[in-house]
ZALOMAR-551934 format. One record per residue (C-alpha): residue number from 1; residue in three letters; y, z, x. Coordinates in steps of 0.02 Angstrom, whole numbers, plus 50000, padded with zeros to 5 digits. Each point is the difference from the previous one (the first is absolute). Layout:
// ZALOMAR-551934
+-----+------+-------+-------+-------+
| pos | code | north |    up |  east |
+-----+------+-------+-------+-------+
| NUM |  Ala |     Y |     Z |     X |
...
+-----+------+-------+-------+-------+
This chain:
// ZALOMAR-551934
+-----+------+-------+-------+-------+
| pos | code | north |    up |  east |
+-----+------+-------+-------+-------+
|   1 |  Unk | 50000 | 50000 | 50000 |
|   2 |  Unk | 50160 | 49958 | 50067 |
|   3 |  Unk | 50131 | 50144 | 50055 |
|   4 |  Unk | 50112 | 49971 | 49844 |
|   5 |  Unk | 49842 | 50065 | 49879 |
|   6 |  Unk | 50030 | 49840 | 49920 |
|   7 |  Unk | 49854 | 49875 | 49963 |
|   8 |  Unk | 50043 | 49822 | 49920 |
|   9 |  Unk | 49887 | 49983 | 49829 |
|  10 |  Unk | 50021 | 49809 | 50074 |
|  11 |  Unk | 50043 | 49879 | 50105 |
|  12 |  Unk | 50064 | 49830 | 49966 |
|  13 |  Unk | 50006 | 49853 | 50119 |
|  14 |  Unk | 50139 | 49854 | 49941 |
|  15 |  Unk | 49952 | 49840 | 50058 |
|  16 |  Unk | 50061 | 49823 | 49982 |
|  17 |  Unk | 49924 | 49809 | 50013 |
|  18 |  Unk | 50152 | 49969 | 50120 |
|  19 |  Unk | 49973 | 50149 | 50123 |
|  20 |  Unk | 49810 | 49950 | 50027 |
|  21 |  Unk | 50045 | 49818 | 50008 |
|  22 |  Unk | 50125 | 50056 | 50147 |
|  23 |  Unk | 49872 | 50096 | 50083 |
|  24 |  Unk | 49896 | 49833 | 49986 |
|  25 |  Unk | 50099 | 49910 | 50113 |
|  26 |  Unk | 50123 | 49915 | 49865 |
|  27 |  Unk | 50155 | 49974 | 50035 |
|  28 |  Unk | 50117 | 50070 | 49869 |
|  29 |  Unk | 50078 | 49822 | 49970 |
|  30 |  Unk | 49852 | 49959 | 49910 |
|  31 |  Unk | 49945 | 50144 | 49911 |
|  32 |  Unk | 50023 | 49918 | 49830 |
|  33 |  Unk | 49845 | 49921 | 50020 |
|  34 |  Unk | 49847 | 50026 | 49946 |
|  35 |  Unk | 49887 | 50041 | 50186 |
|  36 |  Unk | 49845 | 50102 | 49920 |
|  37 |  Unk | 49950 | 50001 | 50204 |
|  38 |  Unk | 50154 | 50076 | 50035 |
|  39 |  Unk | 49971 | 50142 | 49877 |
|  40 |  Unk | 49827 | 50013 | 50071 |
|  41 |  Unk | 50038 | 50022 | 50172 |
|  42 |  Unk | 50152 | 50103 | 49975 |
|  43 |  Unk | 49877 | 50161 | 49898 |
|  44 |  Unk | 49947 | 50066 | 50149 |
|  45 |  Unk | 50156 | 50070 | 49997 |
|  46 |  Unk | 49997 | 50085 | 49832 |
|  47 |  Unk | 49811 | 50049 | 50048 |
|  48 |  Unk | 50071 | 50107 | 50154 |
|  49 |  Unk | 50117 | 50082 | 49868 |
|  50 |  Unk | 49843 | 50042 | 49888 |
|  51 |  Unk | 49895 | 50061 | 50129 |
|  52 |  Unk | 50156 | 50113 | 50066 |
|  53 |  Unk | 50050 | 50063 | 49827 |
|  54 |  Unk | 49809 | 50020 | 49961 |
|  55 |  Unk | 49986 | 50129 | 50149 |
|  56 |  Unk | 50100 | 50138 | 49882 |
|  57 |  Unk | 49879 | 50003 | 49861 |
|  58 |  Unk | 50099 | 49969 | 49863 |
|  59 |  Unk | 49968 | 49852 | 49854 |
|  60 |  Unk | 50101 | 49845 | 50080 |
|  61 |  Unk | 50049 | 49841 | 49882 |
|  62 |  Unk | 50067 | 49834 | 50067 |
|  63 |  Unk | 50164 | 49956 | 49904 |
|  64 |  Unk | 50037 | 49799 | 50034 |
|  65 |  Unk | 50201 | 49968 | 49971 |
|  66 |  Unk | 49989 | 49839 | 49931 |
|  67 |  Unk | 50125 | 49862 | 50030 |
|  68 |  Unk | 50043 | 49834 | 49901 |
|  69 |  Unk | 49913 | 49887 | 50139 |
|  70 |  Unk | 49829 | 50108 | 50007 |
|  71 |  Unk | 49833 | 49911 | 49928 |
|  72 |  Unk | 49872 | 50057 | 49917 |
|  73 |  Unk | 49881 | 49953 | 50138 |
|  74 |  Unk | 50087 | 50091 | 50092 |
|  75 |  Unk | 50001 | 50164 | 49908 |
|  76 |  Unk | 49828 | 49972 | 49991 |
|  77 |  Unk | 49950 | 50002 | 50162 |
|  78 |  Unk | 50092 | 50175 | 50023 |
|  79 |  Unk | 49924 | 50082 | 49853 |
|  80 |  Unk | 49843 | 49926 | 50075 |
|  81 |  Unk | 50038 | 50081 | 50164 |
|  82 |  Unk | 50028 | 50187 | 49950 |
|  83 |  Unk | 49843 | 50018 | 49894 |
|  84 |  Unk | 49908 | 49983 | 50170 |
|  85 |  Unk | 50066 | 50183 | 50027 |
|  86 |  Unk | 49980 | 50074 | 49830 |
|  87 |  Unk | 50185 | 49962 | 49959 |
|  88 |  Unk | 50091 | 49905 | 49833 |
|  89 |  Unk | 50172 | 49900 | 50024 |
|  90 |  Unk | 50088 | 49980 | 49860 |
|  91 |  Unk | 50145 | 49855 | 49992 |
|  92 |  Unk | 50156 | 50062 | 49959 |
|  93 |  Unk | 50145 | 49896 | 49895 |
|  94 |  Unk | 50145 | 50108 | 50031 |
|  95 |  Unk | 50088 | 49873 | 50133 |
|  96 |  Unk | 49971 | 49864 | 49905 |
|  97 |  Unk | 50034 | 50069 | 49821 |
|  98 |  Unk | 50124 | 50129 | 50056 |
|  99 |  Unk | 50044 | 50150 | 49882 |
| 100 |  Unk | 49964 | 49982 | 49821 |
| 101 |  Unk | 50047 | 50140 | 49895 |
| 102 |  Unk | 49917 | 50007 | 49831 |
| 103 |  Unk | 50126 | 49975 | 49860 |
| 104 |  Unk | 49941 | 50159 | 49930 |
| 105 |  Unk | 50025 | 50088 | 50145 |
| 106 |  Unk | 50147 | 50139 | 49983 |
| 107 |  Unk | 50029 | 50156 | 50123 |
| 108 |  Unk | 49936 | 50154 | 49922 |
| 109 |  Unk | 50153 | 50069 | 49939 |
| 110 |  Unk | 50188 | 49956 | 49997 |
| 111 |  Unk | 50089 | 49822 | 50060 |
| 112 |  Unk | 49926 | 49863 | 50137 |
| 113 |  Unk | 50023 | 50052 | 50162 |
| 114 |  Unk | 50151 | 49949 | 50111 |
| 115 |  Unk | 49987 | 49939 | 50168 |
| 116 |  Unk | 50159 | 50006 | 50095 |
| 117 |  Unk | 50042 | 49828 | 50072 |
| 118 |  Unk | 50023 | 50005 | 50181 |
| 119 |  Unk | 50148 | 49972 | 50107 |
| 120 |  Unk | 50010 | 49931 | 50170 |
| 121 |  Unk | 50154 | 50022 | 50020 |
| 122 |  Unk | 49986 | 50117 | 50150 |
| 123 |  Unk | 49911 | 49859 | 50097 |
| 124 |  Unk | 50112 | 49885 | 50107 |
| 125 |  Unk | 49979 | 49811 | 50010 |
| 126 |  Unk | 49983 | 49935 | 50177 |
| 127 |  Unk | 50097 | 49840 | 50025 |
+-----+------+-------+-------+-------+
């Protein structure tokens, strides 16, 4: 147990079809394209970060941040690639959709919430 006294319920690895095509070899010009070899070769990466995270005994999930320009086959081929160590990847939308807020969805008691617009005004402008 760590010094804190504080053990994750959890741990979550974020990965994305662009990050393993880079550590495939691809350039990132041409990342928009579909390379499932790319993908392929790039995993060992994410299967170092499994076997790491896997050394602290806790239940590990594979979330893939999933772009515009990613391909089935090549989501695929990652889900494929974790369930050789016991572990699901689920895609996730939220980059892609960004936030959607129910229409029912109200805070649980009194107005919306303000967020204070932000001013850089105290930045300076180099000419």
């Amino acid at each position: 147990m760590p010094q804190s006294g504080l053990r994750p319920d959890a741990a979550v690895i974020v990965a994305t079809v662009r990050a393993l095509k880079m550590h495939g070899g691809v350039d990132r010009s041409a990342l928009a394209a579909e390379d499932v070899a790319a993908v392929e070769r790039g995993l060992e990466n994410l299967g170092r970060h499994i076997r790491n995270t896997g050394q602290y005994g806790v239940p590990l999930v594979v979330a893939i941040n999933r772009f515009d320009s990613d391909t089935a086959a090549e989501l695929d081929v990652i889900k494929a690639y974790v369930t050789q160590y016991g572990v699901k990847a689920h895609v996730c939308t939220q980059w892609a959709d960004g936030v959607r807020v129910p229409s029912t969805w109200r805070p649980r008691s009194g107005p919306w919430p303000t967020v204070p617009t932000p001013s850089f005004a105290h930045f300076t402008t180099m000419a």
